[in-house]
C-alpha positions, -999 to +999 in steps of 0.1 A: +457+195+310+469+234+313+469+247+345+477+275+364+489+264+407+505+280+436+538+261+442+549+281+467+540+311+485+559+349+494+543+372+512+569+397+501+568+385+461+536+367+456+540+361+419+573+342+426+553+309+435+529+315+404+532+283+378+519+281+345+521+246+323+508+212+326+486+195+352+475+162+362+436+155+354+413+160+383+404+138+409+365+132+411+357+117+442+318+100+449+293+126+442+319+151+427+317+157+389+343+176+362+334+207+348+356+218+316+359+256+320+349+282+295+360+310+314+372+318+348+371+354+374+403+361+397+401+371+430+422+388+457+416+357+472+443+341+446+467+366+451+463+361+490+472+323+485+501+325+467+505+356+496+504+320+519+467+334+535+447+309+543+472+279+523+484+253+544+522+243+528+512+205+528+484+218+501+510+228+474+510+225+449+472+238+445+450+250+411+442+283+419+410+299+409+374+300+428+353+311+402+341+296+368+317+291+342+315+260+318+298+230+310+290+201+327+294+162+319+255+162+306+267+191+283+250+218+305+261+252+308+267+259+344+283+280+373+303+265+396+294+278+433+331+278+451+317+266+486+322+229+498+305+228+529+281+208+548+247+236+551+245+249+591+211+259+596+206+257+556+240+278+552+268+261+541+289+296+546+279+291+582+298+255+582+333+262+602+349+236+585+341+250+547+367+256+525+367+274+488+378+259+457+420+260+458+419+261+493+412+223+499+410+210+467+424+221+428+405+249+419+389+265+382+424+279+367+424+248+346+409+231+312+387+212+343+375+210+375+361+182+401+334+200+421+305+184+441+274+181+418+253+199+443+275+230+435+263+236+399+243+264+389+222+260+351+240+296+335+214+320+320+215+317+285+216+360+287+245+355+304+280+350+285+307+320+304+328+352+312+301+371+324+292+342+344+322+334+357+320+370+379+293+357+396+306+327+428+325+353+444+327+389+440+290+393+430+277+364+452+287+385+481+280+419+470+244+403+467+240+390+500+258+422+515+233+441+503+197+420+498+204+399+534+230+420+555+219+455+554+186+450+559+178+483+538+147+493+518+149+505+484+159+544+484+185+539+517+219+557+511+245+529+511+281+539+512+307+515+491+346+521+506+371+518+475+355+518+443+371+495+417+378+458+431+354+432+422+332+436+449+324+474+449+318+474+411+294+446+418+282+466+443+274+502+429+257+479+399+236+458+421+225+493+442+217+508+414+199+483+400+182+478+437+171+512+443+195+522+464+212+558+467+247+542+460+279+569+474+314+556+467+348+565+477+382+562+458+417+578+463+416+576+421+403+601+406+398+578+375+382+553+390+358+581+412+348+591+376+343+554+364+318+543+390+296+575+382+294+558+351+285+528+364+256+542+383+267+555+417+252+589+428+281+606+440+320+596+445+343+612+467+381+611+478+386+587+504+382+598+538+363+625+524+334+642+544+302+634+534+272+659+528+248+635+550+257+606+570+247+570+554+221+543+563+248+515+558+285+513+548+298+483+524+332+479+541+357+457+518+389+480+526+388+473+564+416+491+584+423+521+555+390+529+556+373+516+591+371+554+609+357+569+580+332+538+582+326+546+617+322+581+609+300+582+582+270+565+592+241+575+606+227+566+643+213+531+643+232+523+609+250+495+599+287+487+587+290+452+564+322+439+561+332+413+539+368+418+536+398+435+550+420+440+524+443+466+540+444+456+575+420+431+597+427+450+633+416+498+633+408+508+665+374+495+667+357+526+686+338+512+706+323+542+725+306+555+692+294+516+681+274+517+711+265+554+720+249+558+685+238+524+685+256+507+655+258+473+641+288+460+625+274+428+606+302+400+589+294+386+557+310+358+536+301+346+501+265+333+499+247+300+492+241+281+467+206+291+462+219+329+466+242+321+434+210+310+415+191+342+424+223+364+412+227+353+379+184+355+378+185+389+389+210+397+363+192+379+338+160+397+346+174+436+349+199+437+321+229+445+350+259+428+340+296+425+354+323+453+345+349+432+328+381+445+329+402+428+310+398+389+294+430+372+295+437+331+277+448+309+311+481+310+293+489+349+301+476+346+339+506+359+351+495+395+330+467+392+353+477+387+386+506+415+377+475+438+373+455+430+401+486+433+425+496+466+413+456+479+413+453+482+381+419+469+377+386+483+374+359+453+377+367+422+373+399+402+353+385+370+335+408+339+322+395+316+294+402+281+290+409+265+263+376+254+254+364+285+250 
């Protein structure tokens, strides 16, 4: 089968260790099941493994890909949730052992993939397989940042650092769709004007100053962007973070965190039941993912080009060749 793998990794030249061509057939250990692909979402998190974040050497050559959409050995249409974990306290994100797909084992930048069968979501019919395949990971955890971790009611101001990555399209379109005020930041001007259009209330340069402090900051940037975090938010409000894209380790500021009383909450994908009540929520309000580009598995390499440069608004979509 096609396939796309990380056979080695550069921090300084990522794409170096990016390999396109054929691939043994999946392993499908007891209780796993194959999944042929219709359509698959990258992630910063693929760039990061071929990076060598969160690879260990003895796991290359690896599948790459977390995310995908497809059908199933009954013939179902399904989503693949990226999480293999045992549940802690019902949360397999909780489980410090869990892995994502292409961490462990192969992941969904292939014709197929061996995934548990307690991982598969039934896909909306609303819902296209490239649609769909936005959903495990960027959208996942915009979700849960938003409906679990900010613990907002409908009409809060929410404050989304960097506009136009997976995660902050997902979500300005999920706070929208919410009822939340929904403020951005981007240092492009473009991309400031594109998440207007995608429904956020106002967009600013970042580091700007605001005209009112926020209820709760959706922090994905981390270091670039963690004093103007700080900054902006209100006493009593709340920072999320889910990633760190620019830097894991700002100054953390401690003497405003607790004079103004604020909570700095981590976040990490979602469950599997979260999953289900994504692509439901989508299916019910009409809110869809911003695609930016669809790609065949065989031009990946266009792809991950584009994502490392930052030249993406939304989300970049491979399809297999079942498709």
């Amino acid at each position: 089968m096609f396939a796309v793998t990380c056979t080695a990794t550069d921090p300084d030249n990522p794409l170096a260790g990016l390999a396109l061509g054929e691939h043994p057939e999946p392993v499908v250990p007891d209780g796993w099941t194959t999944v042929t692909v219709r359509a698959a979402a990258l992630n910063h998190h693929d760039l990061w493994t071929l990076k060598g974040v969160g690879i260990r050497q003895d796991r290359l050559p690896i599948v790459l890909g977390c995310d995908a959409a497809g059908v199933d050995e009954d013939g179902n249409d399904v989503i693949v949730h990226s999480v293999i974990g045992t549940p802690v306290h019902g949360d397999e994100t909780l489980d410090p052992k869990r892995s994502l797909l292409s961490e462990v084992h192969d992941g969904t930048f292939a014709d197929r993939v061996a995934v548990p069968r307690g991982n598969l979501v039934p896909k909306p019919a609303a819902l296209s397989f490239e649609e769909a395949a936005c959903l495990p990971t960027a959208w996942l955890t915009a979700y849960r940042m938003l409906f679990e971790k900010a613990g907002l009611e409908p009409g809060s101001t929410v404050l989304v650092q960097g506009a136009g990555g997976g995660v902050a399209t997902a979500l300005i379109a999920l706070g929208r769709a919410g009822g939340y005020r929904v403020w951005v930041t981007s240092r492009s001007e473009e991309k400031r004007a594109r998440a207007l259009e995608l429904g956020a209330d106002q967009a600013f340069a970042t580091g700007a100053r605001l005209p009112e402090r926020v209820d709760a900051v959706m922090e994905t940037v981390g270091q670039a962007t963690w004093e103007h975090s700080l900054k902006s938010l209100r006493p009593g409000g709340r920072i999320v973070v889910s990633g760190a894209t620019s830097g894991a380790v700002p100054p953390a500021d401690l003497q405003r965190v607790f004079f103004l009383q604020l909570s700095v909450v981590g976040s990490t994908m979602g469950t599997k039941e979260q999953l289900g009540r994504v692509a439901r929520f989508m299916e019910q309000t009409g809110v869809r993912p911003v695609v930016d580009r669809v790609l065949p598995l065989t031009g990946a390499r266009e792809g991950f080009a584009a994502l490392e440069e930052g030249e993406v608004f939304g989300k970049i979509v491979f399809t297999g060749s079942a498709s």
